[in-house]
FITILUM-347670 format. One record per residue (C-alpha): y, z, x. Coordinates in steps of 0.1 Angstrom, whole numbers, plus 5000, padded with zeros to 4 digits. Example, Ala and Ser with C-alpha at 12.3 -4.5 7.8 and 13.67 -1.06 7.14 Angstrom:
2
495550785123498950715137
This chain:
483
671344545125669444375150670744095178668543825174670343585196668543545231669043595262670643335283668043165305668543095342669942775350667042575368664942635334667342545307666842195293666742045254663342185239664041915212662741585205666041485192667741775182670841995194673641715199671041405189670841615153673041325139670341045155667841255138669641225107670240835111665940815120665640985085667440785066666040455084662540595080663240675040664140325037661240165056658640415038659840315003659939925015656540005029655240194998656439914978654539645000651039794999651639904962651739464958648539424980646039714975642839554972641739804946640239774911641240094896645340154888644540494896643140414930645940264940648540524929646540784949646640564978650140544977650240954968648241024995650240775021653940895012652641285014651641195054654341035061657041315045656641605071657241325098660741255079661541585070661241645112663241325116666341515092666041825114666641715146663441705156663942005168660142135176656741915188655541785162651941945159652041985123654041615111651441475132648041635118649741535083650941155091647141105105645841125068647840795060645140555086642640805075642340835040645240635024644840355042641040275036641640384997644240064997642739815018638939895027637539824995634239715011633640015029634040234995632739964974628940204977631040464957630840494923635140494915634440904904633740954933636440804953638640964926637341344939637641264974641641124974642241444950640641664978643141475008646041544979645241924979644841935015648341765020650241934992648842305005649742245038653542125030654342375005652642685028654742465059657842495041658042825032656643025057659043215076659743465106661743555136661443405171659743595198660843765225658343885249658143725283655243485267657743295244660643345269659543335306659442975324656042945343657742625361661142635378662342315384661042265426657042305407658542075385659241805407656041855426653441875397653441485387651141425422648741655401648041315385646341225418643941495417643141465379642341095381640341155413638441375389638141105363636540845388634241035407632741135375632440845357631240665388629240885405626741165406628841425426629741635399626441865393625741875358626042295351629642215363630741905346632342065315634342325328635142075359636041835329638342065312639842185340641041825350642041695314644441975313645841895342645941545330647841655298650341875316651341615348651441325322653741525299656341675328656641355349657141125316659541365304661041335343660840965339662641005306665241285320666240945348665341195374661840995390662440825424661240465425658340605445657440905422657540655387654940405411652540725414652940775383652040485365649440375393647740695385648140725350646540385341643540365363642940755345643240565314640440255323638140555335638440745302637740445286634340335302633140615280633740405252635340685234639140625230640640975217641141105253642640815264645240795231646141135231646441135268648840825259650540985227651241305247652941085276655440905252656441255234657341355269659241045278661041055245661541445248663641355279665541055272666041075236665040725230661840565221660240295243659840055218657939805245655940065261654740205221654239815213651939745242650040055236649539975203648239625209645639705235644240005218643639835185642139585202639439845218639140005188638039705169635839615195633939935203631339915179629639595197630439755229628140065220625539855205624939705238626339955266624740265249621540095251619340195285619139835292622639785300623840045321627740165326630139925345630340015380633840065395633839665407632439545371635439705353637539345351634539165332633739485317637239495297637439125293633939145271635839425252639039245240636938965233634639205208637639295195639138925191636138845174636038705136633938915116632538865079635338775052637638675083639339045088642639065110642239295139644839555120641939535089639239615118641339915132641740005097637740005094636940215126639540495124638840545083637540935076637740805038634140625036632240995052634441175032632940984998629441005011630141415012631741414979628641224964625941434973627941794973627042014952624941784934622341684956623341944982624642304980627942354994627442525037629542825027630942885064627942755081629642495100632542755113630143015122630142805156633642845162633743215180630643155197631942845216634743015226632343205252632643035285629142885294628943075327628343385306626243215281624342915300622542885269625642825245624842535214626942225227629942195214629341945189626942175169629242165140629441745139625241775140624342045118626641815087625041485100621341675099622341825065623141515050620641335065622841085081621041175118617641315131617841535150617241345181619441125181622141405182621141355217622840975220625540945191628041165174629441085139633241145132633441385099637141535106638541835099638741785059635641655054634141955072636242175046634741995017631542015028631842395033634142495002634542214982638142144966638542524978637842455013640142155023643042365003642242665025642742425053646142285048647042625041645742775075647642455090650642465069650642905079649742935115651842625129654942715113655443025126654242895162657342665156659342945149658443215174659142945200662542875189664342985222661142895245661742745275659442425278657442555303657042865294653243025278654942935242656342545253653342415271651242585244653242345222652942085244648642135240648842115202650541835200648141655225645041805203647241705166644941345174641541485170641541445135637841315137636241595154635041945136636642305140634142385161634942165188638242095185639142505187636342535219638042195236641942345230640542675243638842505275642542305281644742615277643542815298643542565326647242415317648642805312646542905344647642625368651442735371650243095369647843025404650142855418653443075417650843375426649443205455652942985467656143205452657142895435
């Protein structure tokens, strides 16, 4: 009979892998029960105020909602005891899909109600595959030195939040200058927002630990939100969120206790920029208005929040706006509408692209651009010319990509593959160290758990691009330093 029980680590690498788990299992319990109670009060509420016609509608709104949010809780009764890649891919689908289904009736009011029937069934199958697949997968942890061997004792540790310096150096000089020569940009890109992702995650969790100096939480957060403004400029906001999201699961990682100001603030300021990005593209993606330059940023923002403080038609809240800008739901109908009817089904057309982006451009200067995927669907459905792939990308997700591929078939083949493949990551990691191959790998896939707008394609070629960077930085510099 074998010994599964590992090895005990050395002392300068040992630290509480869990969220909340090990001796917080009973706060996880407590956050289960209070999050049972506020999901049924919750449930209740927007069962009162769906602005839906159909009965039917609004029971699979509510389906649809309660199935997001019960991985989430089920993590909550567990200790939290792994990242939560998988509750967090799963509780996206509730602003997604649910939420426009309950309260976006004028974005789905285009679609006949069949149709809007089809696509919450297809978000139901997705959901249930992926929870029944989650739950009962099993296996064994691993034990070769990629799930056991800490690539950062604790002296790289203390060291690595100035990498914050060099990765928002990297942020600036690119979005304000021409420096960066264009054949290098995307690898120079990836190579900084993984080390973004990994200084953000150790020095929060640090910070969360009580173990920052006065000096080092200063760098930190005079680092961190300048990096943030920069992202921003772009006027795409999933960097700049998951860069975010990633930094308060390290803080709470550490301290065991959620920053309830800190998540507040965020959550202000970013609805606010999402409600107001729209206008802000209209005008800024236009040649006749150019970026901000680095001294324009004040008025810059300012003419942001005020977009997003705006009134618009049938005086929507700032929450209904959000709602309207982060919604899958509406593309999701308009695939459901015209496939297989109109349109055949791509059969695998759209994942062909995923190997081939996952050779590095410097063999392949030539490689399609990593949003081939998102173009070839808005081509196909006639949605974009192909020009103007050039200047805008559309958000299809993850399941609508499935649908438009399989069908009903394809978006359950998808919660499946999530459901399979991130459980037993969970599980082979069990005794990981965080910063070993295994924990930061973790660490990654929660950070990429936000993309739920972009295509396989992409999203595998960008996790790709940011783990080899994040898993080669402590690699380089124990081989070059001893550390």
């Amino acid at each position: 009979m074998h010994d599964f029980t590992p090895a005990p680590l050395p002392e300068e690498t040992v630290m509480d892998y869990g969220i909340l788990g090990g001796a917080h299992a009973e706060r996880g319990r407590k956050l289960f029960l209070t999050g049972s109670a506020l999901l049924a009060g919750l449930l209740g509420y927007l069962a009162y105020t769906a602005n839906v016609e159909l009965l039917l509608h609004r029971v699979l709104g509510l389906v649809m909602f309660a199935l997001a949010v019960l991985p989430a809780l089920l993590w909550a009764r567990t200790g939290g005891s792994r990242f939560p890649v998988f509750e967090t891919i799963l509780l996206l689908c509730a602003n997604a899909y649910a939420m426009p289904v309950l309260n976006a009736r004028e974005q789905l009011a285009g679609y006949a109600p069949e149709v809007i029937t089809h696509a919450c069934l297809a978000v139901i199958l997705y959901q249930l595959c992926a929870i029944l697949v989650y739950v009962n997968v099993r296996g064994l942890p691993g034990h070769s030195r990629f799930w056991r061997e800490s690539l950062i004792s604790r002296q790289v540790e203390k060291l690595i939040i100035y990498g914050l310096i060099l990765s928002t150096a990297y942020v600036g000089i690119s979005t304000f200058t021409t420096w960066v020569p264009a054949e290098l940009e995307s690898i120079l890109r990836a190579i900084f927002y993984g080390i973004g992702i990994l200084c953000t995650f150790i020095g929060a969790q640090r910070w969360g630990r009580g173990e920052l100096t006065q000096g080092e939480k200063t760098v930190f957060v005079c680092t961190l939100l300048p990096q943030l403004l920069f992202m921003s400029v772009s006027l795409i906001l999933i960097g700049a969120i998951s860069l975010i999201g990633i930094g308060l699961l390290g803080y709470v990682s550490g301290g065991k206790r959620i920053p309830w100001l800190v998540l507040g603030l965020a959550f202000a300021v970013l609805a606010l920029l999402h409600t107001g990005k729209t206008q802000m593209r209209t005008k800024y993606w236009d040649e006749r208005h150019p970026a901000p330059t680095l001294t324009q940023l004040p008025a810059f923002f300012e003419e942001w929040i005020g977009f997003g403080l705006l009134p618009t038609s049938g005086g929507k809240t700032v929450s209904q706006k959000m709602l309207e800008r982060t919604s899958l739901m509406h593309i999701l109908c308009l695939i459901v509408d015209n496939t297989p009817d109109r349109q055949d089904y791509l059969y695998g057309k759209t994942y062909s692209y995923v190997l081939p982006q996952l050779v590095p451009r410097f063999f392949w200067p030539d490689k399609p651009r990593s949003h081939v995927a998102t173009y070839e669907l808005a081509i196909y459905y006639g949605l974009q010319r192909e020009e103007d792939t050039a200047s805008t990308t559309i958000a299809f997700g993850l399941v609508t990509e499935a649908y438009a591929n399989f069908g009903l078939i394809g978006t359950m083949a998808l919660g499946a593959l999530w459901g399979f493949w991130l459980k037993k990551l969970q599980i082979w990691s069990t005794f990981s160290p965080m910063f070993s191959f295994a924990g930061l790998l973790m660490v990654l896939l929660t950070a990429w758990s936000f993309n739920a707008e972009l295509t396989m394609a992409v999203w595998v070629s960008s996790l790709e691009q940011a783990v080899v960077v994040v898993l080669g930085t402590p690699l380089l510099l124990r081989s070059l330093f001893g550390l």
